[in-house]
C-alpha positions in Angstrom: -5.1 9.3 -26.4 -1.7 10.2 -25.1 -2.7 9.1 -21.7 0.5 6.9 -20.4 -0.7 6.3 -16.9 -3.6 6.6 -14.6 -3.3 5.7 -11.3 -6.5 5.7 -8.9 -6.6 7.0 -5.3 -8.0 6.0 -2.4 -11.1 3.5 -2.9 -13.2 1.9 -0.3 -12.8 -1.6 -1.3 -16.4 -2.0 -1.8 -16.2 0.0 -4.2 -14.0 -2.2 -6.2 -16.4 -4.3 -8.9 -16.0 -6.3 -11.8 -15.8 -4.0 -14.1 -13.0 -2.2 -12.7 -11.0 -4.9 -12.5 -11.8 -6.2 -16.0 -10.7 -2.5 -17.2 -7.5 -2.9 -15.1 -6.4 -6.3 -16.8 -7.1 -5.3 -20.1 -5.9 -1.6 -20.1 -2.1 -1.1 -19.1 -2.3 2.4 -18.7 -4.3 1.7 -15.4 -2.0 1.7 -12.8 -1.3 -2.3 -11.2 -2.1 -0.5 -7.2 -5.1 0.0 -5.3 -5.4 1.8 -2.0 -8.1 0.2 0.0 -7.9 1.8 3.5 -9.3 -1.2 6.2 -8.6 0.5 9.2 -9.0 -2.7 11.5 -8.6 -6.2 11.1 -11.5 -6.9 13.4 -14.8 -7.6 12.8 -16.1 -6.3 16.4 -14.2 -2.8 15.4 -15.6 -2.7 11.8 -19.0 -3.5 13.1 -18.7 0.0 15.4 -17.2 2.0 13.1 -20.3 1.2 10.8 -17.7 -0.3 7.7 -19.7 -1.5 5.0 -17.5 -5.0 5.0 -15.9 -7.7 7.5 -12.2 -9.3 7.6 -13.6 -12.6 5.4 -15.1 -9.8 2.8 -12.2 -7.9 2.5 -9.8 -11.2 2.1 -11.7 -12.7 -0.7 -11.3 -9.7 -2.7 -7.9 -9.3 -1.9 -7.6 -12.6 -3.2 -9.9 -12.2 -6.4 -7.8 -9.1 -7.4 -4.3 -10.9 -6.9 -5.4 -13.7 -8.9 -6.7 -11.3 -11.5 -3.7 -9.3 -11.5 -0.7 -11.0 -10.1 1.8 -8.2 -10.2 -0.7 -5.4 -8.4 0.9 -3.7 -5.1 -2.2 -3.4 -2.5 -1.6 -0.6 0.4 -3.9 0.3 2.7 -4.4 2.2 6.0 -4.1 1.0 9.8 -5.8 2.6 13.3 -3.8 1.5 16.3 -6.0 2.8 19.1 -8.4 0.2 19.3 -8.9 -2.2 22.6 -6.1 -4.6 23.2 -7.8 -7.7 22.4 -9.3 -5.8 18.6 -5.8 -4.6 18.1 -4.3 -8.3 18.3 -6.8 -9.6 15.9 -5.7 -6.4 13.8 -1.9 -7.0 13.4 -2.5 -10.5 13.2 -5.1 -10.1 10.0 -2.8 -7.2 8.2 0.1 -9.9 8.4 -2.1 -12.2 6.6 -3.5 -9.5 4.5 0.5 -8.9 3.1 0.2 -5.3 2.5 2.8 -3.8 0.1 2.3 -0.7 2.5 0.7 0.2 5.8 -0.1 3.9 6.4 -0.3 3.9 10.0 -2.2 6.3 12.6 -2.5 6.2 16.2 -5.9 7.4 16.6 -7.3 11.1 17.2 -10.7 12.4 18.6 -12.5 14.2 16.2 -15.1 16.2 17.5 -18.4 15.6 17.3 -18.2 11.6 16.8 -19.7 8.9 18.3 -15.5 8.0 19.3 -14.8 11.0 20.8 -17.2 10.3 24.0 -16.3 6.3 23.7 -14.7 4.9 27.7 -11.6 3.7 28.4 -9.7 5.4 25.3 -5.9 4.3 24.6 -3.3 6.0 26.8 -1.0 7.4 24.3 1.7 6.0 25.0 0.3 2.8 24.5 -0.7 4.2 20.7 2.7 5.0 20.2 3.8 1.4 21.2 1.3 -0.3 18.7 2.2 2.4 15.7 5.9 0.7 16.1 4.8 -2.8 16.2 3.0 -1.8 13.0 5.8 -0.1 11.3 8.0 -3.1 12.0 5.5 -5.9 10.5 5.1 -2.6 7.4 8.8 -3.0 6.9 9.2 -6.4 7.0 5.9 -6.6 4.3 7.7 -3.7 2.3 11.3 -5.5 1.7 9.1 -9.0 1.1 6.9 -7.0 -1.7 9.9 -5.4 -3.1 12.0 -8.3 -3.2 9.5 -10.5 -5.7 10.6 -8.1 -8.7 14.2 -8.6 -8.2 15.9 -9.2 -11.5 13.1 -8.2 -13.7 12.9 -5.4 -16.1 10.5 -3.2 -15.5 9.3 0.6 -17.2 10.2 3.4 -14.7 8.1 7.3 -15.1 11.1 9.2 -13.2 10.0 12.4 -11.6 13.4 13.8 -9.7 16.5 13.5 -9.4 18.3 12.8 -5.6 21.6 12.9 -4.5 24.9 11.4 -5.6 23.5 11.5 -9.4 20.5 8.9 -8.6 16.9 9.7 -10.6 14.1 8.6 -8.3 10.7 7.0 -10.1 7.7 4.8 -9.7 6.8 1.7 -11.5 3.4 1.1 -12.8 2.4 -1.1 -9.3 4.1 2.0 -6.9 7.9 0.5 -6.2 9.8 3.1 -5.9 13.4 3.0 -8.1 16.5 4.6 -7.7 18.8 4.3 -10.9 22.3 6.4 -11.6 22.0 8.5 -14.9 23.1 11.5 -16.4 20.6 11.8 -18.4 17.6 14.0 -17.9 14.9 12.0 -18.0 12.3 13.5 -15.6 8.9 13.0 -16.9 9.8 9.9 -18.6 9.2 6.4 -19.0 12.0 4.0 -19.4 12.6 0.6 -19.2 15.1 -0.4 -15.8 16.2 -3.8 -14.4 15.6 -4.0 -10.7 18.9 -5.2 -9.0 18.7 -4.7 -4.8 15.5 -4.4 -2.7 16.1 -2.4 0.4 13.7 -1.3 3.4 11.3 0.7 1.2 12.7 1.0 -2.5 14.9 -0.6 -4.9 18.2 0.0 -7.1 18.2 -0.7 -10.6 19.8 0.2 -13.6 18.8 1.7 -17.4 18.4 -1.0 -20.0 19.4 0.0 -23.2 
């Protein structure tokens, strides 16, 4: 009682049943995004890193979810340093995917893995070079995300306030809004029309 919002963390998305989404449609305090980190798009690299799911798993719940919940923002996370041919297969499957976000990592050792004595491990540079081909296909996913809930009013829990008199906030499925105000309103909910999608977040302004 009193609870406004809940919003999960990171979930392995075999962990994400029935039930959960069944409490997520009927319960609006449950946040509309899920962070379901699938690392590689490629069934050869899921199959070595002993993940309990494939690509065609993973894209019929993707699709069971968004038909269950049409306005839910998915975000997951992406390893670059995978062999070139595993790494194709990767981007190509995250662009199908349609990620709201991408966390992206290169790829470290970590001692004491089964990795960490694997052959013919990705030069660095060549890490670097498939982080920015991720970032790129993340942005372009981002603005296309974003751009969806231009125009529509929306409830906004601000948490700070930026420069040049902006308040920053989240929206129940994790878009990020700037809005002018004068008011304090940190630590509230209030209801915003989204007017401008940029790169990463969007403008909009207090409804009355």
């Amino acid at each position: 009682e009193g609870l406004q919002r809940l919003r999960l963390g990171s979930l392995e998305s075999v962990e994400v049943e029935a039930r959960l989404l069944n409490l997520m449609e009927k319960d609006k305090r449950l946040c509309r995004q899920l962070h379901l980190p699938l690392q590689a798009g490629c069934d050869t690299t899921l199959a070595r890193m002993h993940r309990p799911y494939d690509t065609r798993r993973f894209t019929e719940l993707l699709a069971d979810i968004r038909k269950r919940i049409p306005d839910i923002a998915i975000t997951t996370d992406i390893i670059a340093g995978f062999p070139e041919e595993e790494f194709a297969s990767t981007l190509a499957f995250a662009e199908n995917c349609g990620f709201s976000k991408m966390h992206i990592f290169p790829y470290s050792k970590r001692k004491g893995t089964p990795a960490e004595k694997m052959p013919n491990q990705i030069p660095e540079t060549v890490k670097q070079r498939r982080c920015a081909q991720l970032a790129e296909l993340d942005h372009k996913q981002q603005k296309k995300f974003l751009e969806r809930f231009v125009g529509s009013a929306v409830e906004v829990l601000f948490e700070q306030t930026v420069e040049n008199g902006y308040i920053e906030g989240l929206t129940s499925n994790y878009l990020r809004v700037y809005v002018r105000s004068e008011a304090e309103l940190c630590g509230k909910i209030r209801k915003v029309r989204l007017l401008k999608a940029e790169t990463s977040f969007l403008i909009g302004e207090l409804l009355k």
